[in-house]
C-alpha positions as a Python dict, from the first residue, in 0.01 Angstrom:
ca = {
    (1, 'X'): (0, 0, 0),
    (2, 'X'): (128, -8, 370),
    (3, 'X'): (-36, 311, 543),
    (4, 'X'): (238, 425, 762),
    (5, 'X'): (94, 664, 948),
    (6, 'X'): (-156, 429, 1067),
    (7, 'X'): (99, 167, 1163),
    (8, 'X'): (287, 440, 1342),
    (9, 'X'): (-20, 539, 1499),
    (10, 'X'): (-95, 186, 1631),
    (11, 'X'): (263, 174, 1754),
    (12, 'X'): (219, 463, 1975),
    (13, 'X'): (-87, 338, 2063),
    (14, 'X'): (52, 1, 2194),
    (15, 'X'): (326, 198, 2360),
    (16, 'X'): (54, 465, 2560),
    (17, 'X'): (-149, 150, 2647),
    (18, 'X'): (162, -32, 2808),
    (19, 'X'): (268, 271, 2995),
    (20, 'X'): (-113, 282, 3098),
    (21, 'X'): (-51, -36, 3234),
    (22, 'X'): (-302, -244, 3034),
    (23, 'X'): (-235, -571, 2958),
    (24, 'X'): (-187, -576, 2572),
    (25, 'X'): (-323, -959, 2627),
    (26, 'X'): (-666, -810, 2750),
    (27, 'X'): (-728, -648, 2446),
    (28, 'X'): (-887, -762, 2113),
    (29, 'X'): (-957, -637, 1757),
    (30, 'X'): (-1347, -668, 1788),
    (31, 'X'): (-1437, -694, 1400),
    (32, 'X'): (-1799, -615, 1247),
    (33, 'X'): (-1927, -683, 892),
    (34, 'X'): (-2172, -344, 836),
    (35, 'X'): (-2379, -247, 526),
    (36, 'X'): (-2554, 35, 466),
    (37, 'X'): (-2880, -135, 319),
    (38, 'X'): (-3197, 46, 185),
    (39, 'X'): (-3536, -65, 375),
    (40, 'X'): (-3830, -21, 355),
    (41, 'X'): (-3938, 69, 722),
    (42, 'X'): (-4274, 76, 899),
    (43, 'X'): (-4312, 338, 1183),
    (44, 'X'): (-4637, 188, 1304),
    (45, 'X'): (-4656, -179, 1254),
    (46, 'X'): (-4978, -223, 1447),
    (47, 'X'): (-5155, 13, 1226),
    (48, 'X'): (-5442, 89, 1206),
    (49, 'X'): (-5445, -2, 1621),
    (50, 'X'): (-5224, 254, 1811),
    (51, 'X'): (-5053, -48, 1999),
    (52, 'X'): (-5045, 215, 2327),
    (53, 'X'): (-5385, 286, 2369),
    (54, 'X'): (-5518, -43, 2167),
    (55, 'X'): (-5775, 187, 1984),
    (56, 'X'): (-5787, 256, 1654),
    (57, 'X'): (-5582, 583, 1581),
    (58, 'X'): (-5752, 909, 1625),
    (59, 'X'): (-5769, 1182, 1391),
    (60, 'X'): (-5520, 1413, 1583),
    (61, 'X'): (-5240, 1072, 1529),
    (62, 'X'): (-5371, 1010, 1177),
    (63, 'X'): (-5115, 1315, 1074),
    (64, 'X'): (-4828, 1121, 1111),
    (65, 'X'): (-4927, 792, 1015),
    (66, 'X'): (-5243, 735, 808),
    (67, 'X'): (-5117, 717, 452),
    (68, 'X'): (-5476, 647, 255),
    (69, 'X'): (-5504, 924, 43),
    (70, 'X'): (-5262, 988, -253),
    (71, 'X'): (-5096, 1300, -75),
    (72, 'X'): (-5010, 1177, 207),
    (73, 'X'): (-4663, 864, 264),
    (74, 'X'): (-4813, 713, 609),
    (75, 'X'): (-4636, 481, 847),
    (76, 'X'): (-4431, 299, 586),
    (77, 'X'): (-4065, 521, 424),
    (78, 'X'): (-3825, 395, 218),
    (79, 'X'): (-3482, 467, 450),
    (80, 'X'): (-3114, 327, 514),
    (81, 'X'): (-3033, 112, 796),
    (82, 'X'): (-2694, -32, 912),
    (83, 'X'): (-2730, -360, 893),
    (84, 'X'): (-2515, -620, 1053),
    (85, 'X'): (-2341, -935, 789),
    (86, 'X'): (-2178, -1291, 882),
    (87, 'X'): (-1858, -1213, 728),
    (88, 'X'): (-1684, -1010, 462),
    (89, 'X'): (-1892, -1155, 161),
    (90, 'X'): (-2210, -1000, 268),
    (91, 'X'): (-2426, -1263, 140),
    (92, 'X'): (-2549, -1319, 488),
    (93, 'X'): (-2709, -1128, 752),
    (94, 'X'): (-2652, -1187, 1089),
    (95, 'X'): (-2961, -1200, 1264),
    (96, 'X'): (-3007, -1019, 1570),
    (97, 'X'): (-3078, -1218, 1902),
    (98, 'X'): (-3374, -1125, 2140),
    (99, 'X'): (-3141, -911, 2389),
    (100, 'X'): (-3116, -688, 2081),
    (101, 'X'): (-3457, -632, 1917),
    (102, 'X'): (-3564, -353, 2060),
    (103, 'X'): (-3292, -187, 1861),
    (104, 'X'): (-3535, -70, 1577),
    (105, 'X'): (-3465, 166, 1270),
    (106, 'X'): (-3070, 166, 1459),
    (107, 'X'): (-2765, -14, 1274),
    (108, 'X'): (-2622, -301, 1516),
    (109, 'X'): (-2474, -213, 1895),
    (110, 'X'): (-2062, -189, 1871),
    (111, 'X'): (-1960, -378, 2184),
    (112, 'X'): (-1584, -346, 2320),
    (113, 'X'): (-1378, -257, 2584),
    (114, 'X'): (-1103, -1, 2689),
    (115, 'X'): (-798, -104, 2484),
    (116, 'X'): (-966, -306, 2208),
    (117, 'X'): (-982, -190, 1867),
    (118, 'X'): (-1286, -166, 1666),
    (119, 'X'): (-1256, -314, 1316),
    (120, 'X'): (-1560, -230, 1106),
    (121, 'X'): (-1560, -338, 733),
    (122, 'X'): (-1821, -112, 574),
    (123, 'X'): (-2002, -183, 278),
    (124, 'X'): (-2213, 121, 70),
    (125, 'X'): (-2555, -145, -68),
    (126, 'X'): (-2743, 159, -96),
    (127, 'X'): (-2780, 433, -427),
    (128, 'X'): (-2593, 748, -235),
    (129, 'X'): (-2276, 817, -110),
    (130, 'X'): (-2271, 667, 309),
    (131, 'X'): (-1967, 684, 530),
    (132, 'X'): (-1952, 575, 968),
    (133, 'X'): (-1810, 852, 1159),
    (134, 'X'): (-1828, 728, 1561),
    (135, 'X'): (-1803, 968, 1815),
    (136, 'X'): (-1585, 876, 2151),
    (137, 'X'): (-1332, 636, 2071),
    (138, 'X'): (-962, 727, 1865),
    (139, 'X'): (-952, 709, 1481),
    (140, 'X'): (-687, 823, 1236),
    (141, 'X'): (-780, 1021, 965),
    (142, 'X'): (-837, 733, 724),
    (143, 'X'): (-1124, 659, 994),
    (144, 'X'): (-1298, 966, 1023),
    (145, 'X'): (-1600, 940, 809),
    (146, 'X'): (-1595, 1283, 713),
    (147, 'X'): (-1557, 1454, 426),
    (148, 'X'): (-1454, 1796, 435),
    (149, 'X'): (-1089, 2010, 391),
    (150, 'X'): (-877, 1865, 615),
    (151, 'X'): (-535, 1904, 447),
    (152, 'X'): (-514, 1477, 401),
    (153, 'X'): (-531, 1315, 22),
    (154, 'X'): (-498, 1011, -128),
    (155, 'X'): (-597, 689, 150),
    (156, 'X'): (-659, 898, 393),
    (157, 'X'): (-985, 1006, 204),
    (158, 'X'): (-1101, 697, 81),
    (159, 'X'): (-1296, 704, 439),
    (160, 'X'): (-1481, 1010, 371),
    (161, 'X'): (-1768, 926, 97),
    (162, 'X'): (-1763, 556, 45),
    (163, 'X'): (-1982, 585, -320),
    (164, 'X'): (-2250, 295, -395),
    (165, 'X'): (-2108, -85, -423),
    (166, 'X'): (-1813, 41, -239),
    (167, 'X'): (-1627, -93, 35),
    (168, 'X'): (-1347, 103, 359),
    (169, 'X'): (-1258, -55, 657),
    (170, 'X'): (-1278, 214, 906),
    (171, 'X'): (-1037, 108, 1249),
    (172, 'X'): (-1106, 285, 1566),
    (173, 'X'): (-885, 258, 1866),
    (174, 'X'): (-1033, 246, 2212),
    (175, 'X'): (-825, 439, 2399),
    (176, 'X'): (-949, 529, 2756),
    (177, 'X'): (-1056, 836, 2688),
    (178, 'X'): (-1389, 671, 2559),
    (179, 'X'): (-1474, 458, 2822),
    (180, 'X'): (-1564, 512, 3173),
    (181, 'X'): (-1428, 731, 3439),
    (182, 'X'): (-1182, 675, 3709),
    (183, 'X'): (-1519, 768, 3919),
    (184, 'X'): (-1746, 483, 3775),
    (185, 'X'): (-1736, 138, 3619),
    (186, 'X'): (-1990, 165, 3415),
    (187, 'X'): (-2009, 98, 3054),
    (188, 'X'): (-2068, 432, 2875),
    (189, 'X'): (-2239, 541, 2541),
    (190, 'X'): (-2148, 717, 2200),
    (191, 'X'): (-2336, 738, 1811),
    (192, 'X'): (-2179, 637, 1494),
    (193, 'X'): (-2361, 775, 1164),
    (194, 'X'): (-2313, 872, 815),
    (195, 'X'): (-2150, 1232, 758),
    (196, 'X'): (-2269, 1280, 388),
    (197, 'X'): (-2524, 1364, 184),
    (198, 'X'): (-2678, 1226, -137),
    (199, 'X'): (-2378, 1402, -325),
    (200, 'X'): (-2113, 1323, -118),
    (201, 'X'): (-2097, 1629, 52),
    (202, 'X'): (-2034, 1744, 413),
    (203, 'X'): (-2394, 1657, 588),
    (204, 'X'): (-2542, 1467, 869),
    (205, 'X'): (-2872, 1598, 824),
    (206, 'X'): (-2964, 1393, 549),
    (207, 'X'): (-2800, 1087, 605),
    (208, 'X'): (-2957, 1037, 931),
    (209, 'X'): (-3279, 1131, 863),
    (210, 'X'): (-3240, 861, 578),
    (211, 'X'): (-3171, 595, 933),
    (212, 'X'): (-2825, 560, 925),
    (213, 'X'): (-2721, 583, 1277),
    (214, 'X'): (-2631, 325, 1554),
    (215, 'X'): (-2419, 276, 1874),
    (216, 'X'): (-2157, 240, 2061),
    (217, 'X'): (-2082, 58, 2385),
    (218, 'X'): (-1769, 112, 2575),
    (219, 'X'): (-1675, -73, 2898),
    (220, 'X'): (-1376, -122, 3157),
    (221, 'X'): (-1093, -347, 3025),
    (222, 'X'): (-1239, -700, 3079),
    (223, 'X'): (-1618, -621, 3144),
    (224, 'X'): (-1769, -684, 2769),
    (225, 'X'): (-1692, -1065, 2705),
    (226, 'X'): (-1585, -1205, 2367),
    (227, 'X'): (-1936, -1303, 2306),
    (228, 'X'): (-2062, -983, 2360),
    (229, 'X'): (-2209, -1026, 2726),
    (230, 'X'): (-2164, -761, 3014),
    (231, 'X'): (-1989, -856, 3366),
    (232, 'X'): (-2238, -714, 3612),
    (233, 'X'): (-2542, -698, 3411),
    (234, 'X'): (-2804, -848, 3347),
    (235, 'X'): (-2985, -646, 3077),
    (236, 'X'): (-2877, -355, 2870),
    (237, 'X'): (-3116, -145, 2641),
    (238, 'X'): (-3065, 181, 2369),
    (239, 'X'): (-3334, 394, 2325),
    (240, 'X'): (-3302, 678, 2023),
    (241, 'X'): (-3518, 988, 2080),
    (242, 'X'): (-3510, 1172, 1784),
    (243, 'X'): (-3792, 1302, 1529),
    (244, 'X'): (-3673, 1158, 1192),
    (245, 'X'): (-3801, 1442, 957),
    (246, 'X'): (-3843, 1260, 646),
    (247, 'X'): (-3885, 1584, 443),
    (248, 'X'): (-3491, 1604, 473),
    (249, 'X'): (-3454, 1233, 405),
    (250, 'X'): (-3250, 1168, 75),
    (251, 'X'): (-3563, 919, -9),
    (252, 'X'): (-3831, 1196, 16),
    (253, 'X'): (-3874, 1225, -374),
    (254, 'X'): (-3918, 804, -416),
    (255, 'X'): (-4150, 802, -110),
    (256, 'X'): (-4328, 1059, -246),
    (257, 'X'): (-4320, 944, -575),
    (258, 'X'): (-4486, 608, -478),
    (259, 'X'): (-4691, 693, -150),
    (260, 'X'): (-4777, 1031, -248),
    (261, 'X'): (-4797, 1164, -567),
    (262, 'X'): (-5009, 1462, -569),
    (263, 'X'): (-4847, 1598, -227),
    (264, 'X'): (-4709, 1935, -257),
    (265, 'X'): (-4335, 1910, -112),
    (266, 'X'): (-4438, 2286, -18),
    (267, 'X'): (-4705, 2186, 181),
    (268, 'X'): (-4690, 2269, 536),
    (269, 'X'): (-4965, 1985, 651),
    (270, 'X'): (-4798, 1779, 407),
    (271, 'X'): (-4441, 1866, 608),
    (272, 'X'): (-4562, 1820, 916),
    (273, 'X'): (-4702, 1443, 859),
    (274, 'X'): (-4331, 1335, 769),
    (275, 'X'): (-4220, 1457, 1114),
    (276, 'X'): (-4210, 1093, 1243),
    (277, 'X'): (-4163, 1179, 1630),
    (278, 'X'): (-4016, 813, 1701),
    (279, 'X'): (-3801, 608, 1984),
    (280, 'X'): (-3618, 318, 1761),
    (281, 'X'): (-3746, 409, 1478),
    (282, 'X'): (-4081, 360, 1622),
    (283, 'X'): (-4422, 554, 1702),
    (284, 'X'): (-4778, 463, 1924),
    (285, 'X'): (-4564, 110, 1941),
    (286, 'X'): (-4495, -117, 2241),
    (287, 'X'): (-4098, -202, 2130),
    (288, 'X'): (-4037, -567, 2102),
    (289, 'X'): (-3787, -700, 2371),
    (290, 'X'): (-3825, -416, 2621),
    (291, 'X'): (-3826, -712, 2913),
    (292, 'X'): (-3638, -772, 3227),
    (293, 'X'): (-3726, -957, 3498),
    (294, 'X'): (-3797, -820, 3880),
    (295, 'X'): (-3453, -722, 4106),
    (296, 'X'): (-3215, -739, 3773),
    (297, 'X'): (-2968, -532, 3671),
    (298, 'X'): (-3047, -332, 3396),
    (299, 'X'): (-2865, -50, 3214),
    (300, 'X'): (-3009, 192, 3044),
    (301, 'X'): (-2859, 402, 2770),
    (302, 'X'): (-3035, 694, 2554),
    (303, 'X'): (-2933, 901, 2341),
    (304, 'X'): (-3067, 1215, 2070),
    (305, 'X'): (-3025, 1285, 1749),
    (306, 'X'): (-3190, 1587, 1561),
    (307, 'X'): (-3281, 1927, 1536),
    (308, 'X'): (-3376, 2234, 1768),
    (309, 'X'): (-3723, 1991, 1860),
    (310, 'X'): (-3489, 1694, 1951),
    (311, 'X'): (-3519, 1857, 2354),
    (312, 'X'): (-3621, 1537, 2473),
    (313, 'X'): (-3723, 1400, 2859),
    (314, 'X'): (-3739, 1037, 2854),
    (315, 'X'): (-3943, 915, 3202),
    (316, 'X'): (-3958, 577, 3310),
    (317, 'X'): (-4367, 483, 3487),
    (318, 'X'): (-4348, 248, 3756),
    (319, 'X'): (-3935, 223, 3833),
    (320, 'X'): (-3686, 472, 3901),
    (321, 'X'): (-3300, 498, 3822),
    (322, 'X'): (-2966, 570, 3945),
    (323, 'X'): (-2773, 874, 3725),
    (324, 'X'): (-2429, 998, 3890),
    (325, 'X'): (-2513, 1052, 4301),
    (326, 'X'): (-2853, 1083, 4193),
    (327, 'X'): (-3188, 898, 4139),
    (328, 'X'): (-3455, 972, 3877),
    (329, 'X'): (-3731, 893, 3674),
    (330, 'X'): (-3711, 1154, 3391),
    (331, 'X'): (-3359, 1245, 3219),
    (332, 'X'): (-3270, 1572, 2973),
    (333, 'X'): (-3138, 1510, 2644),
    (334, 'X'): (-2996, 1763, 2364),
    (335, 'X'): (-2932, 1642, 1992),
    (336, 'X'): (-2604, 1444, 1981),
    (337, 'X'): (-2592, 1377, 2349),
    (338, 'X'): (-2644, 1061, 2536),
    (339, 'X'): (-2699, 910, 2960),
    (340, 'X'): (-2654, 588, 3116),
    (341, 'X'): (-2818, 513, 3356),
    (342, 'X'): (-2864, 138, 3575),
    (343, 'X'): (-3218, 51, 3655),
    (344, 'X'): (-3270, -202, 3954),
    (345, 'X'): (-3652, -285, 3875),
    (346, 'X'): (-3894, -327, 4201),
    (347, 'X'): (-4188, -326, 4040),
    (348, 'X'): (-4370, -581, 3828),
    (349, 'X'): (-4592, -478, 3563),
    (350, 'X'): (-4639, -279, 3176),
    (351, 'X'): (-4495, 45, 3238),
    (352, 'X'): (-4511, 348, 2993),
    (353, 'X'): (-4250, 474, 2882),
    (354, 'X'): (-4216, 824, 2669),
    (355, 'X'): (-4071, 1172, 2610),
    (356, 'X'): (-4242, 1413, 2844),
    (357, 'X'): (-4266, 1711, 2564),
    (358, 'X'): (-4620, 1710, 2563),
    (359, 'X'): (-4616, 1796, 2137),
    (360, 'X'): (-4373, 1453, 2150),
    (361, 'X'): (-4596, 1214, 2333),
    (362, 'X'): (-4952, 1338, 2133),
    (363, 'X'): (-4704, 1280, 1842),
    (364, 'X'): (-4601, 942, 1894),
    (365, 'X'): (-4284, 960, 2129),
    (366, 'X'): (-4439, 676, 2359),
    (367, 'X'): (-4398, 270, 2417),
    (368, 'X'): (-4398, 53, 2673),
    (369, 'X'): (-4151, -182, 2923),
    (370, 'X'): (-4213, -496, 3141),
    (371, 'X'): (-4131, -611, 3455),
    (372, 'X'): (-4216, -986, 3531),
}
């Protein structure tokens, strides 16, 4: 059935862009193949070594990751993750490239300029309800990835709660509201995550501390090439600082069933060690692909996600930044909000890199970058 208030939507949308003056020829329909796939994800891959320090993990660490005794899950959760396909069969994952590893626990980076439109065919592989709500960029309300009383029925809900084995192409329009200033050229940042809980209902909360979460790039008409690559850049890299809390994962009760059977779910220790306080999905780890060479052009983009502890101060060792008019080495970050920054590296060498909340870095909330 022809949704025509999407078409009429589009039409408008054409017409705004035109009057904009953008070259309707400039922009494309940018389409990804996305499931929601259940994982089985390892916080600390170098365990027992804390990969920072190259020790073996001290007691103090051994909270969060040390999962040895029968009431306790570890390093190692059963999650979700966005994962990228080939094409609309899903029978084949597309592979991430090396520019793109450090990416983690995150579902694949949406690329695309001002005046494209964002195509994502969405597929549910996992047992509970998933949807992709993005922030930024313009979606109808077949798009939303929401579910919640908003006066719509029929298609226009079909986005809201895609159930397991189920499939919604969510469209979002990328109008110039989401993309850089008329004071800057740069390329700019927003999230896209699940909206629903385990019953379909309203919730962010459990979804993403389940994993599903990813992002969004948005650049000037013309910058982001149709294979992906950034005019004036040589580098870009997304860093997520956020402390998954596992205890309000949908998975808690299968990871604890099979990692930790005689925890107490009441147990504030036991709470406390499923607090994984991670970048990427990742604790104590050196991130693979965090690599640029000297004099490059690198941008920088991180983001939050979380609760009243996700106060976050990311701060670079070694290099510093450019932010606005100003230059740093430390940035401020509040759940749901995101920087970009561009990074001009002087300085050769392994550089830490880590949240400066003291509870964060003891807890994990630390790798490392290089500069050859």
């Amino acid at each position: 059935m022809v949704n025509v208030s999407r078409l009429y939507y589009r039409a408008s949308l054409v017409l705004l862009l035109l009057i904009a003056g953008v070259p309707i020829a400039d922009a494309h329909t940018r389409t990804y193949y996305i499931a929601a796939d259940e994982v089985m994800w390892d916080y600390a891959p170098s365990y027992p070594i804390n990969a920072i320090t190259g020790e073996e993990f001290t007691n103090e660490q051994n909270v969060f990751v040390d999962g040895s005794s029968a009431d306790r899950i570890g390093h190692v959760y059963k999650k979700a993750q966005f994962v990228e396909y080939k094409d609309a069969s899903f029978s084949e994952v597309k592979e991430r490239t090396a520019e793109w590893e450090h990416l983690g626990v995150l579902g694949p980076a949406i690329l695309a300029n001002v005046g494209d439109t964002i195509e994502v065919v969405f597929k549910n592989n996992t047992g509970n309800p998933a949807s992709m709500h993005p922030h930024g960029v313009f979606y109808a309300k077949d798009s939303e990835g929401a579910l919640y009383d908003d006066g719509t029925d029929g298609s226009d809900k079909d986005d809201d709660a895609v159930p397991p084995g189920g499939m919604h192409t969510y469209v979002w329009e990328v109008s110039k509201r989401a993309g850089p200033t008329k004071w800057s050229k740069d390329p700019v940042i927003w999230l896209y995550h699940s909206h629903v809980d385990e019953n379909g209902r309203l919730d962010e909360t459990r979804s993403t501390n389940a994993g599903l979460l990813g992002p969004i790039i948005i650049s000037k008409k013309g910058w982001r090439r149709p294979n992906g690559k950034l005019r004036g850049f040589d580098r870009e890299f997304i860093m997520v600082f956020t402390v998954f809390d596992e205890n309000k994962s949908y998975f808690l009760d299968e990871n604890k069933a099979y990692f930790a059977p005689t925890a107490d779910p009441d147990d504030e220790d036991f709470q406390e060690s499923n607090l994984m306080h991670s970048i990427n999905g990742f604790v104590y780890t050196k991130i693979p692909g965090l690599t640029m060479q000297k004099g490059e052009k690198v941008r920088w983009y991180v983001l939050a996600l979380g609760t009243e502890v996700d106060l976050h101060t990311p701060h670079w060792h070694g290099n510093t930044l450019e932010w606005g008019r100003k230059r740093v080495d430390v940035i401020n970050l509040l759940p749901a909000t995101q920087r970009a920054m561009t990074m001009r590296p002087d300085n050769a060498g392994t550089w830490l890199y880590h949240c400066h909340v003291n509870d964060h870095f003891e807890a994990g909330m630390v790798t490392t970058y290089t500069v050859e």
